[in-house]
C-alpha positions in Angstrom: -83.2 11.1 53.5 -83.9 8.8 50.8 -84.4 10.3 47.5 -87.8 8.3 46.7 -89.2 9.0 50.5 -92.5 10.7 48.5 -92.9 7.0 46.9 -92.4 5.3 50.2 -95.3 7.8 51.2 -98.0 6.4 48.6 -97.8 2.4 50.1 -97.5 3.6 54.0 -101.3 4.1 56.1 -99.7 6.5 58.8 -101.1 7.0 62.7 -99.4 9.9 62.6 -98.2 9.4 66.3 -94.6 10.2 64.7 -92.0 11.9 67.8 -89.5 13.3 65.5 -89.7 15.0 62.1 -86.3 15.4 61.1 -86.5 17.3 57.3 -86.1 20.6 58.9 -85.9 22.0 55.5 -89.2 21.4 54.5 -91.2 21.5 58.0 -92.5 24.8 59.6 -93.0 25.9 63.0 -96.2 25.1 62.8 -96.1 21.7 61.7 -93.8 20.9 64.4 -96.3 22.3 67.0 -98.8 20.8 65.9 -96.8 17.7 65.9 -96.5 18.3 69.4 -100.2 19.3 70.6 -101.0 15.7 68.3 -99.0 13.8 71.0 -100.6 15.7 73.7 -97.4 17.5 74.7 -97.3 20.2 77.5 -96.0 23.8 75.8 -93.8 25.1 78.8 -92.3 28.6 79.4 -88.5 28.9 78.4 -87.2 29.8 81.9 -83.6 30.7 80.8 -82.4 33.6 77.9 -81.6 33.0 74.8 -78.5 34.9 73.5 -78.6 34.7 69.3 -76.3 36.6 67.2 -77.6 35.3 64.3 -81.3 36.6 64.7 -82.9 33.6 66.3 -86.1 34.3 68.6 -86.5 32.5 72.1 -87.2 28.6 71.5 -90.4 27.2 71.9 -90.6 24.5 74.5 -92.4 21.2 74.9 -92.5 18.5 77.8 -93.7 14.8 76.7 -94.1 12.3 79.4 -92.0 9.0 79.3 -92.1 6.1 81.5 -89.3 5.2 83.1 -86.6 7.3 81.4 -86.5 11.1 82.1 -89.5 13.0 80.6 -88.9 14.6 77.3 -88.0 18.4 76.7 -88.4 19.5 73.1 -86.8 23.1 72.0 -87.7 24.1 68.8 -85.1 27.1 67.5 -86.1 29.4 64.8 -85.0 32.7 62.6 -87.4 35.4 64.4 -87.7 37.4 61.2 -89.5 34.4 59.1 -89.7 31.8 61.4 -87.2 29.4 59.6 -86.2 27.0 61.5 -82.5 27.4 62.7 -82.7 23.4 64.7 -84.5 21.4 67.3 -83.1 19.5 70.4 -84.9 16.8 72.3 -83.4 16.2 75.4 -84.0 13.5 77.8 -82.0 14.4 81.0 -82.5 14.0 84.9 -80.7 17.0 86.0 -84.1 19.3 84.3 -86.2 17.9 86.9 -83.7 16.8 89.9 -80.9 19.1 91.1 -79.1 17.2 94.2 -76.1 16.0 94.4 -75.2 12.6 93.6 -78.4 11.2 92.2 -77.9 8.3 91.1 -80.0 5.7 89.4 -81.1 2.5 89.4 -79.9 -0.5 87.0 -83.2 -0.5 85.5 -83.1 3.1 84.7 -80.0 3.3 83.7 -80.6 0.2 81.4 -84.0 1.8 79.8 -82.0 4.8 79.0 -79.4 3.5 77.2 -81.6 1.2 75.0 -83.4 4.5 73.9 -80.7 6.0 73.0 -79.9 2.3 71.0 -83.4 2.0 69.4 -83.3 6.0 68.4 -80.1 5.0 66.8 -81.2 2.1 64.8 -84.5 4.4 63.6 -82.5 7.2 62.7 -80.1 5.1 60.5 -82.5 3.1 58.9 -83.7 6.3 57.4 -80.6 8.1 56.6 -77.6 5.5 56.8 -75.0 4.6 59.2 -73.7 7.0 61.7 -70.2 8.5 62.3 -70.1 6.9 65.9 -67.7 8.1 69.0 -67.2 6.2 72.2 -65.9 6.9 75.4 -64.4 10.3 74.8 -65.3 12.5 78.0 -63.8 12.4 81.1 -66.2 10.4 82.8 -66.0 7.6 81.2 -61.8 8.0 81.6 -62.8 8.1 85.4 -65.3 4.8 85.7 -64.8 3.6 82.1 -66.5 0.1 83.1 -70.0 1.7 84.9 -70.1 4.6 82.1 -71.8 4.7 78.6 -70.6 7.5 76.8 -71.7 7.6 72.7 -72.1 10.0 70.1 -73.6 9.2 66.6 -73.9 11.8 63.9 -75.7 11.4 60.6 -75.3 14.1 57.4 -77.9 13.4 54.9 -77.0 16.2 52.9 -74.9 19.0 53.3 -77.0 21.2 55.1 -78.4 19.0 57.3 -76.9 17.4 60.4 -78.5 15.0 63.0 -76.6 14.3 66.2 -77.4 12.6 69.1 -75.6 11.7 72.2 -75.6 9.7 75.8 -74.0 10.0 78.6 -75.2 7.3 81.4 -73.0 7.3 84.5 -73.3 7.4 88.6 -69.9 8.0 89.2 -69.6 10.8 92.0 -66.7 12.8 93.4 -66.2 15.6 95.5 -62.9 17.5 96.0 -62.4 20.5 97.6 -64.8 23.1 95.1 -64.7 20.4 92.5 -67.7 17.8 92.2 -68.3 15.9 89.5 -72.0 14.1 89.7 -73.7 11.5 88.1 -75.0 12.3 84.6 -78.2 10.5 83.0 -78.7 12.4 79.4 -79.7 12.4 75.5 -79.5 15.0 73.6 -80.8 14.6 70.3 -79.7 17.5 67.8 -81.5 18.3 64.4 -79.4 21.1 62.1 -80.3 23.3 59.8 -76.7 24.1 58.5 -77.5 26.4 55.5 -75.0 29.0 54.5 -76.4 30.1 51.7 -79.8 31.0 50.3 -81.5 28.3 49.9 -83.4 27.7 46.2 -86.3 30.0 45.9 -89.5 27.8 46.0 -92.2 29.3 44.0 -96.1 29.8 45.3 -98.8 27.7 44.2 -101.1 29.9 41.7 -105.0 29.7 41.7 -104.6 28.1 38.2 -102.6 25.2 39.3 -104.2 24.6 42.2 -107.4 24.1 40.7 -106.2 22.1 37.9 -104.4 19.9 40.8 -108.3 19.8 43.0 -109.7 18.5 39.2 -106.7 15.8 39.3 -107.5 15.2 42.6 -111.1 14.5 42.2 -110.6 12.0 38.8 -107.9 10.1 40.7 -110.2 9.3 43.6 -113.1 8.6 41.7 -111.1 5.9 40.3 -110.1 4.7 43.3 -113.4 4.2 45.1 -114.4 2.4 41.9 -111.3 0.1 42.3 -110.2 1.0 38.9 -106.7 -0.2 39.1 -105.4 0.4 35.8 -107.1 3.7 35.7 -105.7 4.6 39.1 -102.2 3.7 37.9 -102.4 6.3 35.0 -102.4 9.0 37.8 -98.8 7.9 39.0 -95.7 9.8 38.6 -92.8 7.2 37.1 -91.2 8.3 40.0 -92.9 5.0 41.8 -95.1 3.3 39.0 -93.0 0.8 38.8 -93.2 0.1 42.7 -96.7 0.5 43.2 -98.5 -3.1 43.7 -102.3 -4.0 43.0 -102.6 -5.1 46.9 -101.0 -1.6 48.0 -103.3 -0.2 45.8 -106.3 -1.7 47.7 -104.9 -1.4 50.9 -104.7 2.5 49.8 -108.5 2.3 49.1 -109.5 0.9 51.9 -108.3 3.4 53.8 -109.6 6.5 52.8 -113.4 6.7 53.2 -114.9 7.8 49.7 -118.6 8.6 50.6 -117.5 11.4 52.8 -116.3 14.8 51.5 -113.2 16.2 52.2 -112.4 19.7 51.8 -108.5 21.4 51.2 -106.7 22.7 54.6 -103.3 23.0 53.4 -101.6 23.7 49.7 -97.9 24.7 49.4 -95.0 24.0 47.0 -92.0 21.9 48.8 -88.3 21.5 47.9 -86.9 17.9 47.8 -83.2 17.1 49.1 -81.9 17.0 45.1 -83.6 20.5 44.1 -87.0 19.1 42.9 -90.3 20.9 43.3 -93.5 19.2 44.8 -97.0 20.2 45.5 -98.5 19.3 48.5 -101.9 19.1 48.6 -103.7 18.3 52.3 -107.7 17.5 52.7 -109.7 16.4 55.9 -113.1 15.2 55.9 -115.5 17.8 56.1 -117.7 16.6 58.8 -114.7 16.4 60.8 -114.6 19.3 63.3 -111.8 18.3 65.8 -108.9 20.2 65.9 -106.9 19.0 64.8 -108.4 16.9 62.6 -108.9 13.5 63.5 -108.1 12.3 59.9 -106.2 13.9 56.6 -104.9 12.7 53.6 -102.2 14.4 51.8 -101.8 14.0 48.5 -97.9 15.2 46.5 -97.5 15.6 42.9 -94.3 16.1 40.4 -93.4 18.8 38.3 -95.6 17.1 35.5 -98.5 16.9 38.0 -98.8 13.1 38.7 -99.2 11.3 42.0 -96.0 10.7 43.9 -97.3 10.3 46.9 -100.4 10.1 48.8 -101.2 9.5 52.6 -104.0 8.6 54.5 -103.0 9.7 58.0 -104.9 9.1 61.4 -104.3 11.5 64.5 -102.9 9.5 67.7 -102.2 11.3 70.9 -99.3 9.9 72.8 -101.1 7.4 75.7 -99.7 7.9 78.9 -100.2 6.6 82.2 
């Protein structure tokens, strides 16, 4: 993950319609179901047992429709004594939903499943680099190497992190004897948390600093809404002063609705990748009842409490046919 991601926060107005949140360290349980319910997944029951010898609960399991492609299961793995999350798989596979023999696919479908895995790809190494890539390593694609895409890409942004994803696209069918091998249509998508030691204790956010946070909170706004730019800028961590533009500025400020209250839902301390400590502080309109809510901003400051980030974020369920 890029070091300055909290800066790329303050410029970007999200929908937060996001499918994948892949800073396992710093995301809870929680946040990823609620991730889910936000894109209107269906919470399904694990059919099959998990064995952990490492003190991982049963995974929590999500379907999201797709079009086209093979519908989405998410599995969300976790440490049962704290809930810490161990890793998550999203897998988009044909055999969870059709079990005959020799199923093969259309062209088209084939075609639409390899250009998801393509376009995950190019998201996923926009944010954290290019991947170690693999090709053509199973035995499938020994046996029809022409009709078969076979690729792996794995990415480490740090090391205790690891993403991996992987396709295998292929009709080719053959029956001998007890043998059959049939076609396979598959991502699987992994996220790792590969921690082998403890990581950095993160300390808890006091009633002292959090209210002296709220009263930075409150001055910084009121600046906005009066589009006090230079006043607004004294506010800013030098983490991204020198980044921050007037017109993202305004664009900030016209996004966030200053003549309605807001009220605090969520306040926590959060590690960064290199070690550094940040507050998050998260508000939603008060008159907003929906659940969850329909709008929040989240608002992260430094160690020196200055703005390093802050996000106005809109709720979007997934549309489906």
């Amino acid at each position: 993950m890029k070091n300055l991601i909290f800066g790329i926060l303050f410029i970007s107005t999200s929908v937060f319609g996001q499918e994948f949140n892949f800073d396992i360290h710093n995301t809870s349980l929680a946040e990823y179901i609620k991730m889910e319910e936000s894109l209107g997944s269906e919470k399904t029951p694990t059919t099959s047992n998990h064995v952990s010898f490492s003190g991982e609960a049963q995974p929590i399991k999500y379907l999201r429709k797709e079009k086209v492609i093979p519908d989405l299961t998410a599995f969300y793995f976790f440490k049962k004594a704290d809930s810490t999350m161990s890793y998550v798989l999203y897998e988009w596979d044909v055999s969870n939903f059709e079990k005959q023999d020799n199923n093969q696919k259309s062209e088209k479908f084939q075609k639409a499943l390899i250009a998801k895995y393509k376009g995950l790809k190019k998201e996923i190494s926009n944010e954290f680099g290019k991947p170690e890539v693999k090709k053509n390593y199973s035995n499938i694609s020994r046996l029809d190497s022409i009709n078969t895409f076979v690729e792996s890409s794995t990415w480490k942004p740090n090391d205790s992190t690891e993403i991996e994803m992987y396709a295998t696209v292929s009709n080719y069918y053959e029956k001998k004897g007890a043998v059959t091998i049939n076609p396979v249509h598959r991502i699987r998508l992994y996220i790792r948390n590969q921690s082998k030691e403890k990581e950095k204790e993160i300390p808890k956010l006091d009633e002292k600093k959090l209210t002296e946070l709220e009263r930075i909170k409150t001055d910084f706004f009121t600046a906005l809404s009066a589009r006090d730019l230079p006043k607004s800028k004294e506010f800013l961590s030098d983490l991204i002063i020198e980044k921050v533009t007037d017109e993202q500025i305004n664009m900030l400020i016209d996004n966030i609705n200053f003549d309605r209250q807001t009220e605090l839902i969520y306040s926590g301390v959060q590690m960064g990748i290199d070690g550094s400590m940040f507050t998050l502080l998260q508000y939603k309109y008060s008159d907003d009842n929906s659940s969850p809510p329909s709008e929040m901003i989240k608002l992260i400051f430094d160690d020196k409490d200055k703005v390093v980030g802050i996000q106005p974020i809109k709720m979007q369920s997934k549309i489906t046919d």
